[in-house]
Backbone as CSV, one residue per row, in Angstrom:
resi,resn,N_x,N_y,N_z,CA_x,CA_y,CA_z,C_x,C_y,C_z
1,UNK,22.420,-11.774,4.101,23.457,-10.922,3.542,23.041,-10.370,2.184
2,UNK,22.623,-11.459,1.399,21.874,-11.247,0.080,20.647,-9.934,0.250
3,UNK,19.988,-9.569,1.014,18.993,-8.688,1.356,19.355,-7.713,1.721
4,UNK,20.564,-7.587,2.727,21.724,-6.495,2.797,22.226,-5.514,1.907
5,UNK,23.077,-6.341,1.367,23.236,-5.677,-0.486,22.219,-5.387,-1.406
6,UNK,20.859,-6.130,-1.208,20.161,-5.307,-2.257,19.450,-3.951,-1.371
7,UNK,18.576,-3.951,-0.350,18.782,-2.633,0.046,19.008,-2.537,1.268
8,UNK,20.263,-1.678,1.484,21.035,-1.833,2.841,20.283,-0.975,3.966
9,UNK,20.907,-0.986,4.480,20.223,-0.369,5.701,20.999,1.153,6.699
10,UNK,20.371,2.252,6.480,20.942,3.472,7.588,20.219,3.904,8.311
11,UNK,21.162,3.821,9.473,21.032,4.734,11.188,20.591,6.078,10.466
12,UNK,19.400,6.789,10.291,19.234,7.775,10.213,18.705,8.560,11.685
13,UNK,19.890,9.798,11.991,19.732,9.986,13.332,19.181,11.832,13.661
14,UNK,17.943,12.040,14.442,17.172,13.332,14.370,17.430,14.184,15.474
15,UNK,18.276,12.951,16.540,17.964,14.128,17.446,19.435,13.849,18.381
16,UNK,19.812,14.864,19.643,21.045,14.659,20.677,20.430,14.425,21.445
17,UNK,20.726,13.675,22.271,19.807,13.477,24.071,21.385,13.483,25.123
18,UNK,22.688,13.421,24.334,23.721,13.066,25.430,24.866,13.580,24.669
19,UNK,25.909,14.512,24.752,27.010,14.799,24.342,28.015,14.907,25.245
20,UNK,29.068,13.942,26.032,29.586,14.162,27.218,29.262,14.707,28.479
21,UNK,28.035,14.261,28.324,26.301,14.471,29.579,25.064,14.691,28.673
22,UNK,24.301,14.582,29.661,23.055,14.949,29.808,22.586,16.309,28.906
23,UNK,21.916,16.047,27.559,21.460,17.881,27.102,20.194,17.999,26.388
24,UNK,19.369,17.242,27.248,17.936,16.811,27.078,17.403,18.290,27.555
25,UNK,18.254,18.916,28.481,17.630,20.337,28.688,17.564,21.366,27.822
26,UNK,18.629,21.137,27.088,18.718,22.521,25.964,17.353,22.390,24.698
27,UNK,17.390,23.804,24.272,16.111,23.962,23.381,16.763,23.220,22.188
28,UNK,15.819,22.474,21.298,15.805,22.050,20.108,17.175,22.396,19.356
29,UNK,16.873,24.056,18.985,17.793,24.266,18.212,18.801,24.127,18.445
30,UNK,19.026,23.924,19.918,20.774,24.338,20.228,21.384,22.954,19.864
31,UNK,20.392,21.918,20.491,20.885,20.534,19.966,21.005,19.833,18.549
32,UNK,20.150,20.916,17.941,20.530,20.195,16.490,21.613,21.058,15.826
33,UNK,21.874,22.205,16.570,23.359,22.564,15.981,24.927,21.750,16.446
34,UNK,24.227,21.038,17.569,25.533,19.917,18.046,25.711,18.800,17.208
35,UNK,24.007,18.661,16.967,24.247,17.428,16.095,24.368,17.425,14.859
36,UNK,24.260,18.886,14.250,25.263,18.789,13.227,26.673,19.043,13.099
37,UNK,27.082,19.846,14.067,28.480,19.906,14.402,29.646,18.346,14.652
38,UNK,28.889,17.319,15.381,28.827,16.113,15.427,29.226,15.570,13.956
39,UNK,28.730,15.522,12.940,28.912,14.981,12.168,29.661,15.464,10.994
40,UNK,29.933,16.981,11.310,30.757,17.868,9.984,32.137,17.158,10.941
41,UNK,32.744,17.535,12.139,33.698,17.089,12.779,34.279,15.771,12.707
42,UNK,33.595,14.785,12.352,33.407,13.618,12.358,34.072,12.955,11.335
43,UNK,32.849,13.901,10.464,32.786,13.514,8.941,32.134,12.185,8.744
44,UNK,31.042,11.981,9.175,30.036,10.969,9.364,29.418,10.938,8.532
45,UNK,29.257,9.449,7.195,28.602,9.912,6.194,27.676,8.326,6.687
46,UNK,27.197,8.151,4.956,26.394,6.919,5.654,26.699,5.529,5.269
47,UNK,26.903,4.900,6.344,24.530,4.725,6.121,24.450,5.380,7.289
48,UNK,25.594,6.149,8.438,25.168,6.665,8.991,24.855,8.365,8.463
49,UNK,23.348,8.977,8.574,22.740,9.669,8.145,22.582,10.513,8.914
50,UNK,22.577,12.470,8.712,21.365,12.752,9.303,20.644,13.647,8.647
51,UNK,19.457,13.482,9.640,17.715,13.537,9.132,17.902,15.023,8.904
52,UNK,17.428,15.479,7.474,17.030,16.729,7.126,16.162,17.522,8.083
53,UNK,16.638,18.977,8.119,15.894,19.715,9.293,15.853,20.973,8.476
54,UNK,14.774,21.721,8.820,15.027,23.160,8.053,13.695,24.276,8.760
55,UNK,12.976,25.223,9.114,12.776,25.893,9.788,11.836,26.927,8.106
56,UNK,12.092,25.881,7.356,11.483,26.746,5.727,10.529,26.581,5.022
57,UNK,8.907,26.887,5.340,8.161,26.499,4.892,8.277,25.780,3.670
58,UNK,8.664,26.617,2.386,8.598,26.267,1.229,9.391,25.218,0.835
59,UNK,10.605,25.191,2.006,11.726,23.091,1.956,10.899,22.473,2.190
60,UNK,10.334,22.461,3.204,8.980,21.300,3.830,8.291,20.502,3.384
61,UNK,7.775,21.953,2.425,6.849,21.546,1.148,6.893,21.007,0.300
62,UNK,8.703,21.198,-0.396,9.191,20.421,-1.122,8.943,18.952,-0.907
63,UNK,9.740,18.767,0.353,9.776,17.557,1.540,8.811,16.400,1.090
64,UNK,7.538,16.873,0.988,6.249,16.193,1.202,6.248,15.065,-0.542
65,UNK,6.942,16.305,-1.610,7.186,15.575,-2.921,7.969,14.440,-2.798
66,UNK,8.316,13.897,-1.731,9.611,12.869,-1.422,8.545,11.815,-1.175
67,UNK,7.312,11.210,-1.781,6.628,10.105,-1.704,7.327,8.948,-2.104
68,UNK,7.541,9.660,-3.629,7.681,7.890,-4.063,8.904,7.317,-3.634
69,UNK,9.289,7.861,-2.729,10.892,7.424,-1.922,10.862,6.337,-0.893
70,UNK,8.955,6.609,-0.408,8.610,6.251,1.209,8.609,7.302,2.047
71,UNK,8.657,8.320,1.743,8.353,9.264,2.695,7.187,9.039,3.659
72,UNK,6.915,9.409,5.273,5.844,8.969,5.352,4.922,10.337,5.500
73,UNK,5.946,11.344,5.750,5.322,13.011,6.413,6.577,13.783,6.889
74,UNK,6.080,14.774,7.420,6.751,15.725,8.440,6.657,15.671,9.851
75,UNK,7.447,15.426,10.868,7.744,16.241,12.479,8.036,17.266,12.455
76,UNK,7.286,17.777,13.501,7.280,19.263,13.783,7.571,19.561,15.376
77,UNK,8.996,19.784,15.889,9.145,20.085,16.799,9.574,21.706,17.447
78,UNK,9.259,22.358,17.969,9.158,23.573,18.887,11.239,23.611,19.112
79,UNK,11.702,25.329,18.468,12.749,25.312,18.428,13.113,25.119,19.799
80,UNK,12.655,26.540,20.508,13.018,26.462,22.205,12.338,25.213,23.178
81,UNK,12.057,23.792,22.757,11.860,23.180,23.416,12.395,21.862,24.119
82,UNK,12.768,21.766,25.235,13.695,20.110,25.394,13.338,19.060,25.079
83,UNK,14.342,18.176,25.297,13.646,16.995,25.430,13.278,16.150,26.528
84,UNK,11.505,15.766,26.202,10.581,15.848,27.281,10.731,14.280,26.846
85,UNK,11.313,13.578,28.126,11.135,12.127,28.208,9.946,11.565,28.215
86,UNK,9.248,10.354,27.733,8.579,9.712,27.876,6.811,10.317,27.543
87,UNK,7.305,11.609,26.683,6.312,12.119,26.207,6.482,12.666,24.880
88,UNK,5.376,12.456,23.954,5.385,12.969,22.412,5.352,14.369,22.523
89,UNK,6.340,15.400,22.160,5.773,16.914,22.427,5.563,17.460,20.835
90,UNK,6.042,16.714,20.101,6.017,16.822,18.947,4.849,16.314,17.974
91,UNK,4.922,17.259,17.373,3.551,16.707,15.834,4.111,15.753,14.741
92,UNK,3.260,15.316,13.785,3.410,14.714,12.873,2.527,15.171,11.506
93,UNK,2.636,15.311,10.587,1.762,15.308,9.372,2.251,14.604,8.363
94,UNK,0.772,13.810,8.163,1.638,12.009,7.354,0.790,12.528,5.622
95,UNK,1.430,12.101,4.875,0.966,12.140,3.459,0.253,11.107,3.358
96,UNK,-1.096,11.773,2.659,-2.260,10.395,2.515,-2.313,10.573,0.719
97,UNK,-2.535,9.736,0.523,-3.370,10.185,-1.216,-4.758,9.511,-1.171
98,UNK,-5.526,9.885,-2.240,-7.135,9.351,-2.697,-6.796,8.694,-3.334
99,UNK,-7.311,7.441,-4.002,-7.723,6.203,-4.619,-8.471,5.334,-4.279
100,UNK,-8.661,4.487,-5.815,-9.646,3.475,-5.079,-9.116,2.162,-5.371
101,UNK,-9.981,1.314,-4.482,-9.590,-0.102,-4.622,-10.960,-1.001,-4.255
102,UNK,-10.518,-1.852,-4.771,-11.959,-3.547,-4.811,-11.924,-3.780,-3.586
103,UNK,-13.289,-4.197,-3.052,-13.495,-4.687,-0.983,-13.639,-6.043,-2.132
104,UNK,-12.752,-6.448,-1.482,-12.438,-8.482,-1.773,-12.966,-9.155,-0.193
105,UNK,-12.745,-8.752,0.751,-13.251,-9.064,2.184,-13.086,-8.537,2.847
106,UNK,-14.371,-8.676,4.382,-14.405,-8.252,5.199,-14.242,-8.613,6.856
107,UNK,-13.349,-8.090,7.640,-13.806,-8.663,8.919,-15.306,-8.688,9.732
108,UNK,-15.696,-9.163,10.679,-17.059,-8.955,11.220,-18.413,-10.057,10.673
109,UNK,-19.334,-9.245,9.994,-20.129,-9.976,9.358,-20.439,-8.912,8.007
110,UNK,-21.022,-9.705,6.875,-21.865,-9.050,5.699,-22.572,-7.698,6.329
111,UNK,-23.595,-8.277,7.370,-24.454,-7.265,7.534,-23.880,-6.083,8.582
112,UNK,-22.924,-6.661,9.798,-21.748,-5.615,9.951,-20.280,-5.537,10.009
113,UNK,-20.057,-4.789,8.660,-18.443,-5.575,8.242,-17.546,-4.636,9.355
114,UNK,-16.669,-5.059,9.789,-15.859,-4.003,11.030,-14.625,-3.329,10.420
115,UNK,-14.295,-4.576,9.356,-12.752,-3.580,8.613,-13.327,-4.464,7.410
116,UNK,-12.470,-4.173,6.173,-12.654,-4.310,4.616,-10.892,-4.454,4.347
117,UNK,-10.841,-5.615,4.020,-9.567,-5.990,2.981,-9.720,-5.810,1.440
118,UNK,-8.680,-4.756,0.852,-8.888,-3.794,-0.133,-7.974,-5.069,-1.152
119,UNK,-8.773,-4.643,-2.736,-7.087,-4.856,-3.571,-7.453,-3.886,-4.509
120,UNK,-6.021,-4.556,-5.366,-6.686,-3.494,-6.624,-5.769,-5.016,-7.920
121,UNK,-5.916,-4.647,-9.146,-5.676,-5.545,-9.902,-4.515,-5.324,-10.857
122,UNK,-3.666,-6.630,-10.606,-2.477,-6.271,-11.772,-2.216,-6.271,-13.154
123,UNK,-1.096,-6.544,-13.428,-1.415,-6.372,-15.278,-1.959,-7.336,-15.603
124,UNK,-1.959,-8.478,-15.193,-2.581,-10.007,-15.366,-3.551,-9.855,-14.969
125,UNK,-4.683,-9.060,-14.849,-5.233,-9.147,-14.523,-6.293,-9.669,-12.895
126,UNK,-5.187,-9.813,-12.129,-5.431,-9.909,-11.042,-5.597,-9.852,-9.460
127,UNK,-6.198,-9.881,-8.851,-6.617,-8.926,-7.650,-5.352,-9.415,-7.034
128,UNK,-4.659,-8.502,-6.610,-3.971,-8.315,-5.028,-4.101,-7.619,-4.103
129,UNK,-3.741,-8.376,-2.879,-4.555,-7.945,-1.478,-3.104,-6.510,-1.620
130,UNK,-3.954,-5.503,-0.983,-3.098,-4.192,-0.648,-2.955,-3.645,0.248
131,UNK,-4.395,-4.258,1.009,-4.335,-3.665,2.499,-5.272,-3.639,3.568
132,UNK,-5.574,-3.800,4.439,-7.020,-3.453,5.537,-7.250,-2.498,6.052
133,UNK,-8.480,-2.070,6.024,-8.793,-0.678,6.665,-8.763,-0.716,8.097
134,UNK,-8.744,0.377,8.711,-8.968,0.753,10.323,-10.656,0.512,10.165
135,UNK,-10.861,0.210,11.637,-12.057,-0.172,12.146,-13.227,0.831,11.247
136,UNK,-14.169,0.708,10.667,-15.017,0.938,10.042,-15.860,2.136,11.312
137,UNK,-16.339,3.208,11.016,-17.769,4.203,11.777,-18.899,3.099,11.208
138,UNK,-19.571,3.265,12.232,-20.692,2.660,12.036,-21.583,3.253,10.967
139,UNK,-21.648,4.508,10.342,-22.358,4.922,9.424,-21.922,4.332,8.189
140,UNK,-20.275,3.724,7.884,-19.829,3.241,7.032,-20.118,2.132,6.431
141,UNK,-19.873,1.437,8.477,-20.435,0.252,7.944,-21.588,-0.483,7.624
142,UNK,-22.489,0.329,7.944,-23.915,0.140,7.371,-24.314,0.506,5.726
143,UNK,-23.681,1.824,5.154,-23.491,1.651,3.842,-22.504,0.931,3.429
144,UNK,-21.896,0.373,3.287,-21.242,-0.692,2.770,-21.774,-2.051,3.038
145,UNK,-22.949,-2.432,4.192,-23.530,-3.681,4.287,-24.057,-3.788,3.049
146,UNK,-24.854,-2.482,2.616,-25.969,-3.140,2.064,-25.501,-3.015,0.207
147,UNK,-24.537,-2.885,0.050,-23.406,-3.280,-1.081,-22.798,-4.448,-1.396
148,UNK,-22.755,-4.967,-0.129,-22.198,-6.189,-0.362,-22.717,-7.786,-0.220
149,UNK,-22.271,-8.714,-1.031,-22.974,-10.045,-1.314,-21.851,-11.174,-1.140
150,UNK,-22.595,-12.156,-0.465,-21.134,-13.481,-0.877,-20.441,-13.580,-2.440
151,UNK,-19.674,-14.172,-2.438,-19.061,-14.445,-3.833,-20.531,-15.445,-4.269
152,UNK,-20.313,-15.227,-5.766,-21.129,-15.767,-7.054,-20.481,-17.162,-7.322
153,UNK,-19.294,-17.172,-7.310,-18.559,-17.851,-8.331,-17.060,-18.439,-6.997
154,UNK,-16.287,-18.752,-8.154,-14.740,-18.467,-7.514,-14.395,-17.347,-7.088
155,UNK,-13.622,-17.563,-5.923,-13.020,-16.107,-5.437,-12.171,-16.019,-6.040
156,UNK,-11.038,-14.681,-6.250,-10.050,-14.796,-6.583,-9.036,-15.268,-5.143
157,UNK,-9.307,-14.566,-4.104,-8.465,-15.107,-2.537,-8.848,-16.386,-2.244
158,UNK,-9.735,-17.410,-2.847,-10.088,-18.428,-1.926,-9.218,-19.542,-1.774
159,UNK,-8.821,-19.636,-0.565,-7.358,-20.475,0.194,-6.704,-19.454,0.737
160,UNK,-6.606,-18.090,0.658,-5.631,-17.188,1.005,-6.085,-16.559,2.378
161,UNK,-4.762,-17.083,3.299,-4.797,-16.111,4.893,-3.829,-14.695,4.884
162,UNK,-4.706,-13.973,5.895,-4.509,-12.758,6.106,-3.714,-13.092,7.200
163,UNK,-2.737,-12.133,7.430,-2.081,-12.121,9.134,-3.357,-10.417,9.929
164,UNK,-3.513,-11.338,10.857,-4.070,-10.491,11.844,-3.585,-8.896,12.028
165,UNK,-2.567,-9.299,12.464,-1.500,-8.064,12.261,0.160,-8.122,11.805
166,UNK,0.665,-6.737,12.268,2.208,-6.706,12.214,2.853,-7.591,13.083
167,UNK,3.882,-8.576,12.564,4.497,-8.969,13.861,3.859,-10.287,14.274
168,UNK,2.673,-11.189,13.703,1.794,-11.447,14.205,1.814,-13.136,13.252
169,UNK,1.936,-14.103,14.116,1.348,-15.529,12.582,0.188,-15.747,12.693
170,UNK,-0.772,-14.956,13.960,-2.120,-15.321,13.615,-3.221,-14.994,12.448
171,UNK,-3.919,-15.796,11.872,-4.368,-15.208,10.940,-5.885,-14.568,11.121
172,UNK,-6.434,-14.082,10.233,-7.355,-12.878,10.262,-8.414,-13.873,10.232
173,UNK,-9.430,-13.606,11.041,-10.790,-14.418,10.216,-11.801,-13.524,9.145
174,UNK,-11.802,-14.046,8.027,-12.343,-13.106,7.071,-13.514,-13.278,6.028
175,UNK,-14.441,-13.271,5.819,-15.604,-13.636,4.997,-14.816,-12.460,3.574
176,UNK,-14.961,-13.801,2.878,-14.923,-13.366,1.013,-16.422,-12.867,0.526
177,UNK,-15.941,-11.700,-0.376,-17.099,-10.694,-0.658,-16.907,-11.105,-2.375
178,UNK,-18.209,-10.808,-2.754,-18.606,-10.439,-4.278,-17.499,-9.325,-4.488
179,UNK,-16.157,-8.912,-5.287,-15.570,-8.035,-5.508,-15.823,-7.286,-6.686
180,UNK,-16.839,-6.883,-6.463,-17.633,-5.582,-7.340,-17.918,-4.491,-6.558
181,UNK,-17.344,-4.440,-5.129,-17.764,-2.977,-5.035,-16.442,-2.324,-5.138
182,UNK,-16.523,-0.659,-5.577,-15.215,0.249,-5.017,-14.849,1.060,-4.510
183,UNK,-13.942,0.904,-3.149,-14.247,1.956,-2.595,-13.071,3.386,-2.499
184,UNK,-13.151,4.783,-2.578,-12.297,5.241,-2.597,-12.193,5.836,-1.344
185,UNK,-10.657,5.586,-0.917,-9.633,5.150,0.118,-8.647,6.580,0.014
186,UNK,-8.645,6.823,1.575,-7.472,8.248,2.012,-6.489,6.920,2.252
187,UNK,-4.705,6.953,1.660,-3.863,6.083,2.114,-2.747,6.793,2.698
188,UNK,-2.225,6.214,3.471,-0.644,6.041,3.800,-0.060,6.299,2.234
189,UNK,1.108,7.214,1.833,1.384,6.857,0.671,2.924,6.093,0.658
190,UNK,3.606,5.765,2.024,4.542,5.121,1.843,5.239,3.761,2.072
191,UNK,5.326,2.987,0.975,4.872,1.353,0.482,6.600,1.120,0.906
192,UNK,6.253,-0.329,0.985,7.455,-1.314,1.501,8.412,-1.643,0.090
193,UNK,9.473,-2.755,0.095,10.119,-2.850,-0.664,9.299,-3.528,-1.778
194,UNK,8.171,-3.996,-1.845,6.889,-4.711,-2.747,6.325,-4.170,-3.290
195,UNK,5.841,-2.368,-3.229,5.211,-1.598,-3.634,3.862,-1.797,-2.667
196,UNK,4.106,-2.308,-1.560,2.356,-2.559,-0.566,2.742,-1.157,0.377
197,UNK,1.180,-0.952,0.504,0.806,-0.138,1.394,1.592,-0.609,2.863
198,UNK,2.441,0.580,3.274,3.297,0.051,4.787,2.082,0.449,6.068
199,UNK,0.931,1.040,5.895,-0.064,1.428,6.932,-1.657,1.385,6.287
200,UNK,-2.504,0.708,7.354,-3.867,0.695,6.863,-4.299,1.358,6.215
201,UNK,-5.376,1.314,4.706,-5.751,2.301,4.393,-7.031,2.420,5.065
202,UNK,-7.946,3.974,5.146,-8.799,4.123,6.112,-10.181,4.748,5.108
203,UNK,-10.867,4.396,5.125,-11.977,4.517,4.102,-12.385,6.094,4.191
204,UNK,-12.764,6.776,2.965,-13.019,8.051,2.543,-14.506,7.656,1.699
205,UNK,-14.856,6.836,1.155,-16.061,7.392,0.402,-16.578,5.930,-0.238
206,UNK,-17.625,4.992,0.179,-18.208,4.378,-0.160,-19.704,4.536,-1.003
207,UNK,-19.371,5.024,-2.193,-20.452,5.435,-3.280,-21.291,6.377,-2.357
208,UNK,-20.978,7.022,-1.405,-21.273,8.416,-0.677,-20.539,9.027,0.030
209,UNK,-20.798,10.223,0.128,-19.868,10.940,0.623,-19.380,10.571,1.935
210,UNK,-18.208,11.002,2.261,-18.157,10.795,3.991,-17.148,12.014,4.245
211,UNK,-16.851,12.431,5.076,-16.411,14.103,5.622,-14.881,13.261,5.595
212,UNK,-13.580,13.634,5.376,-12.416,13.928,5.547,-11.891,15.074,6.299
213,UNK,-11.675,14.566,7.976,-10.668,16.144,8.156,-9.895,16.702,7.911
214,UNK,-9.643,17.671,7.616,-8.778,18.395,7.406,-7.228,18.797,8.439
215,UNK,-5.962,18.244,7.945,-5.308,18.722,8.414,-3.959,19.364,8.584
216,UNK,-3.552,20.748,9.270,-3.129,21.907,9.000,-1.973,21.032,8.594
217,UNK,-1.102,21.873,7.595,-0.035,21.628,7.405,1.255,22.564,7.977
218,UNK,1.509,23.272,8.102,2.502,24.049,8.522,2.098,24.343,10.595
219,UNK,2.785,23.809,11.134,2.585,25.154,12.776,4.089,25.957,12.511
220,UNK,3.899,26.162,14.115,5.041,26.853,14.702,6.171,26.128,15.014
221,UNK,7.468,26.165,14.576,8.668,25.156,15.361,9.097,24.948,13.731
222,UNK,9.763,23.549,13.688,11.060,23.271,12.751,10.326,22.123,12.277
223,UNK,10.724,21.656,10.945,10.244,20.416,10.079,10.983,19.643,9.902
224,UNK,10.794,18.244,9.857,11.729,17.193,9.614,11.086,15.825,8.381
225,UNK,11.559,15.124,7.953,11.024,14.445,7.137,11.197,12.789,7.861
């Protein structure tokens, strides 16, 4: 209850699939004019919510400034299009930012690490874990082998388990690294109630370059946050 009250929780709702039937057939727009009609009629406030929609490049754009909120990106769905069960017809564009952070450990081995557990350091001076990367390219992980060394000394993690994953009490098996290297990291920019990274970060540049794709921001259809 205590966790309740400090930050509560809203039904934030994007889309109609049923208004006294079935209207999975109608195009986009028509349904999100029900479903806002739905809620002016109503007068539905929150925690029941609904999800900003707008058709305006330059709102969108705004949109994307909504990081330090948790934002995670934009959906982009096709006005004249239904809804197609059991299939994504829709896009996504997620906000990443650049930074860097300390490889404290790695999954795999030294000589081929498969993912890298990142931190970075607090005012005390000390490392906290922030996050694990997605599976390493093999070009990566070969420059980054030859960067990295067992610990010298004390670790700062040594005793500390990783969970494998989300959802998950198994823990990670992980070899502790010399934390002198740094690597700069494309992230997820939207963090949990802790200030942690809520999605892997995915490596951009280990003291060489590595290509980042590029991707479009605006199509065709309506934006959502």
């Amino acid at each position: 209850m205590e966790a309740a009250r400090q930050w509560p929780a809203h039904y934030v709702v994007f889309d109609l699939v049923h208004a006294g039937g079935d209207v999975t057939g109608w195009p986009y727009q028509r349904r999100r004019a029900a479903l806002e009609a739905l809620f002016a009629d109503h007068g539905l406030q929150a925690p029941l919510t609904l999800c900003p929609s707008t058709t305006d490049p330059a709102t969108a754009r705004g949109w994307l400034e909504w990081t330090a909120a948790g934002l995670e990106g934009l959906c982009f769905k096709r006005l004249d299009e239904p809804y197609v069960r059991g299939a994504r017809s829709w896009r996504k564009y997620k906000v990443r930012a650049t930074t860097e952070a300390v490889v404290g450990a790695v999954t795999g081995s030294l000589a081929a690490p498969r993912t890298v557990l990142l931190g970075r350091y607090d005012a005390a001076g000390r490392l906290q874990f922030t996050g694990r990367s997605t599976t390493l390219s093999q070009a990566a992980g070969r420059a980054l082998a030859d960067l990295l060394a067992p610990p010298t000394g004390a670790h700062p993690w040594q005793g500390w388990t990783f969970s494998a994953g989300w959802g998950t009490q198994r823990a990670l098996d992980v070899l502790l690294v010399e934390p002198d290297v740094v690597m700069e990291v494309a992230v997820d920019v939207a963090r949990d109630s802790a200030g942690r990274w809520r999605h892997p970060v995915r490596p951009h540049r280990i003291r060489t370059d590595v290509d980042v794709a590029q991707v479009p921001l605006f199509g065709e259809g309506n934006a959502s946050p």
